[in-house]
C-alpha positions, -999 to 999 in steps of 0.1 A, spaced: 0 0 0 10 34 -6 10 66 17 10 103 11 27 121 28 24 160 16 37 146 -20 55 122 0 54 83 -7 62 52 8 52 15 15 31 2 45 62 -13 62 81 24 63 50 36 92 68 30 123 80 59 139 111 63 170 105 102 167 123 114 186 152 104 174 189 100 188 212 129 172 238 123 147 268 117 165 295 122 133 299 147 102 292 114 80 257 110 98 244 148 94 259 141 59 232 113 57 200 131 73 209 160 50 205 137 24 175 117 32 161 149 42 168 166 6 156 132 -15 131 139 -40 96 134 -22 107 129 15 88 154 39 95 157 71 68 130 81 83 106 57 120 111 69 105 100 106 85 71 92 119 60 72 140 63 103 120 45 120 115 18 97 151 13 92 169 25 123 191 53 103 195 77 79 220 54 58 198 24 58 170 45 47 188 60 20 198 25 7 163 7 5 144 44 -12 150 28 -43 130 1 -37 103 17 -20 105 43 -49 95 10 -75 69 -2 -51 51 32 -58 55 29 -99 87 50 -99 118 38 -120 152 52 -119 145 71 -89 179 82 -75 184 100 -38 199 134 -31 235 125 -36 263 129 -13 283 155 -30 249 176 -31 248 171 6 282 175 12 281 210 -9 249 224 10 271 215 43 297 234 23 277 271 20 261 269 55 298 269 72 308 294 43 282 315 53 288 310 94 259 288 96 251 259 118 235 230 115 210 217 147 198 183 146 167 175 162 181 156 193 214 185 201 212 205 229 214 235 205 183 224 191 153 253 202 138 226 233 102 238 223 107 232 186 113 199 193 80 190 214 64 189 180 51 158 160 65 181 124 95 195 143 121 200 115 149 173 116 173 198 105 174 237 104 200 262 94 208 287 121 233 318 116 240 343 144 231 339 178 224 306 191 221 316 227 191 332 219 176 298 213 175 289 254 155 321 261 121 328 263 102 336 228 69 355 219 58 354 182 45 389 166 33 389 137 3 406 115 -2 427 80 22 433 57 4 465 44 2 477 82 -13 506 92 8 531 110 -8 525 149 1 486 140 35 496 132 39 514 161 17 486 184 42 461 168 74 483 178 59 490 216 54 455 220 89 441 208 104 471 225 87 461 261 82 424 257 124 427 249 135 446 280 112 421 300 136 396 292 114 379 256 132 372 225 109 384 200 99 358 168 88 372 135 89 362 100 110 391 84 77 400 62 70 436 52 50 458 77 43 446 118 73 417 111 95 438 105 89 470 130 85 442 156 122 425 142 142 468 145 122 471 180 140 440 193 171 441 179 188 454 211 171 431 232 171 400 211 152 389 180 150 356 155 140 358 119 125 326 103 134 324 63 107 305 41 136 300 20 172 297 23 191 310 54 208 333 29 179 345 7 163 379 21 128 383 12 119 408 3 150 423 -5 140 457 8 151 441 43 188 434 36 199 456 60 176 442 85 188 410 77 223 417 80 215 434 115 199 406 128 224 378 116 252 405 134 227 408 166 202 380 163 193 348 149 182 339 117 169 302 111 158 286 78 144 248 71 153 250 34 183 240 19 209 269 17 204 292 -14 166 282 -23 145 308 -32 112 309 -10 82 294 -27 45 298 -18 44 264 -1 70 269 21 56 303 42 31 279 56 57 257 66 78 286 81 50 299 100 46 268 123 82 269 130 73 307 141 48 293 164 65 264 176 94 282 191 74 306 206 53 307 246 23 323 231 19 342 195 5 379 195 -12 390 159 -12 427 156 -31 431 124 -44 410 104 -68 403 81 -95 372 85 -80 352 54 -41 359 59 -10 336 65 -9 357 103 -43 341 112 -24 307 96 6 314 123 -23 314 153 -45 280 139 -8 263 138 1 280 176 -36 266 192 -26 232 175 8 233 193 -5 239 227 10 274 224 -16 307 237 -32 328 212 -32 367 223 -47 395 197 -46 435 193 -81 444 191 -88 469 159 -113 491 144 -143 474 128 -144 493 99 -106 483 91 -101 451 72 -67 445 86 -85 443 122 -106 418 112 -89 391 121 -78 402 153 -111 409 159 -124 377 150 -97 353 174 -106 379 202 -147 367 197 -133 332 197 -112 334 231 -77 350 224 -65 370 256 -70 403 239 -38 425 244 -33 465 250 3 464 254 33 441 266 15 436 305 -15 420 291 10 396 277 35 393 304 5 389 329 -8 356 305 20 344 303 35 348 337 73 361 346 104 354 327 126 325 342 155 331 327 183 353 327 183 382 298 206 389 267 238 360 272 270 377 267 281 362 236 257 383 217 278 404 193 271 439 196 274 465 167 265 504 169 228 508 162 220 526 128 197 545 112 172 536 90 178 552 56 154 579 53 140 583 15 127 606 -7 85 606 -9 92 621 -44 107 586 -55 76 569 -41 52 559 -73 25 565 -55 25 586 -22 -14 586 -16 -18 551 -20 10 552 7 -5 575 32 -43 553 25 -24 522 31 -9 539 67 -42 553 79 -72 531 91 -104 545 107 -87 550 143 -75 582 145 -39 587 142 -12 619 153 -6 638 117 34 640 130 32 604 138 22 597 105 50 619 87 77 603 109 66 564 96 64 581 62 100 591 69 91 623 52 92 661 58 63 679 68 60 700 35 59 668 17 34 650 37 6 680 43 6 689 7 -11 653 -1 -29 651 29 -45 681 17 -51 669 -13 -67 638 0 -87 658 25 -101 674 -4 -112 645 -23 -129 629 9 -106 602 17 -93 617 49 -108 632 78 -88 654 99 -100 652 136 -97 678 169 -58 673 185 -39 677 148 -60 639 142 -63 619 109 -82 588 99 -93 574 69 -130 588 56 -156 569 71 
């Protein structure tokens, strides 16, 4: 009989599982699990089944062939060892390590889970894997008070002694990622542990590899697909105490990253929004269904309970904070769409708005004039904007 497995085959007699598994104790065996792992239609599901089956990586490697006829398939070959050996090649190029499910490096809470990934690329700061982690994520087209909720909360939940999760996206991941820099913060890559997406956040991502942690399940150099931000997003949750959504809307991969978190055992906390604004919806939505709705870092701590462990270890590198690049509105193709995108029905501080713009004021009023006019804003008492109702 065959299984599926997520694309994933095997026979009937591959089922049993060991998981968890005894580490690799050579170079030659992580050469092996990095093989079986990278073998054309083994998932993470089916590398447990195999090992179980056949009591290591190198036995299960030698009888995919057959398994591979069994299903229909002829000349299947697996990954090869010089692939393997060359992937193991650019992670130490790059200053990367390798955790095995089973190490003491390996994130403890990762591991707890039935998917937990076998093998996962981590560059920077691995002693930020034995501290206490939150999740924050939300919108990538966040509004400005989710930008600055997502900042507050990395900023406080940091200096409380969290190390803050986030998926390097545009918009709440990444002002919760600059907030928590100082304090500690790990970025999980859909793709490769060297591929930044999106590319706008290259200097973020070379801040955090310097000052944080990033961690990636693909193989080194692959270029994020569509199927793998799922993926990514229950490694966000897995490592994390409890996941906090910001914004987000009620179909988004943010609401994705909370359903994987309630499945893992992990809490579920939620910034409550305007009605009116789509990106609130789902917040909305998880706080009708029983998520500890959350005003700023207390609500979480207080959920959650103290922080057990020690802050920042000493081995963190530390480099001279920098500025973000401030940019021109006059290269931006299309400023008004820009300042819609920012503004949401809640009131919001016109300066506050032209500092997240990273504008100057001239700049800014002229087309908030000019949106005024047309109906799409509403300025309020208190030098207070919103979008029209």
């Amino acid at each position: 009989m065959i299984l599926q497995d997520g694309g994933a085959w095997m026979t009937e007699a591959t089922t049993s599982s060991t998981h968890p598994l005894l580490p690799p104790t050579s170079e030659d065996d992580r050469l092996d699990w990095l093989r079986l792992l990278r073998s054309r239609r083994v998932g993470v599901s089916t590398f447990y089944r195999l090992m179980g089956a056949h009591g290591s990586a190198r036995a299960a490697l030698a009888a995919l062939p057959a398994i591979a006829r069994e299903a229909g398939i002829t000349s299947y070959t697996p990954c090869s060892l010089q692939d393997a050996k060359e992937e193991y090649r650019r992670g130490q190029a790059l200053g990367a390590r390798l955790l095995c499910l089973g190490e003491a490096a390996y994130p403890a809470a990762l591991a707890e889970l039935a998917d937990a990934p076998p093998l996962i690329w981590a560059r920077g700061a691995h002693a930020l894997l034995a501290r206490p982690m939150i999740a924050l994520v939300g919108a990538r087209n966040a509004s400005s008070l989710g930008t600055r909720m997502a900042r507050a909360l990395a900023r406080d939940l940091g200096e409380a002694g969290f190390v803050v999760v986030s998926g390097m996206a545009r918009g709440v991941d990444t002002a919760a990622h600059l907030a928590a820099l100082e304090a500690g913060t790990i970025a999980v890559f859909a793709g490769g542990v060297d591929v930044i997406y999106p590319s706008e956040n290259t200097q973020l991502a070379e801040d955090i590899r310097a000052r944080g942690l990033i961690l990636a399940e693909q193989p080194v150099g692959a270029t994020p697909q569509a199927r793998n931000f799922p993926q990514r997003n229950r490694i966000i949750s897995g490592l994390s105490r409890a996941v906090v959504v910001v914004e987000a809307a009620p179909r988004s991969g943010s609401l994705i990253t909370a359903r994987n978190a309630l499945d893992q055992g992990r809490d579920v906390l939620a910034v409550p929004g305007h009605p009116f604004d789509a990106r609130a919806g789902g917040c909305n939505m998880l706080i009708r269904d029983g998520a500890r709705l959350v005003r700023n870092a207390a609500d979480v701590i207080e959920a959650l309970g103290p922080v057990e462990t020690a802050p920042v270890q000493p081995d963190l590198p530390l480099m001279p904070e920098k500025s973000a690049p401030r940019r021109s509105l006059r290269e931006t193709a299309d400023l008004h769409s820009e300042i819609l995108t920012r503004l949401a029905p809640s009131p919001v501080a016109e300066d506050q708005l032209i500092r997240d713009l990273k504008g100057s004021t001239r700049e800014v009023a002229a087309q908030l004039t000019d949106l005024e006019l047309t109906g799409k804003i509403t300025r309020h008492p208190g030098g207070l904007i919103s979008l029209a109702s």
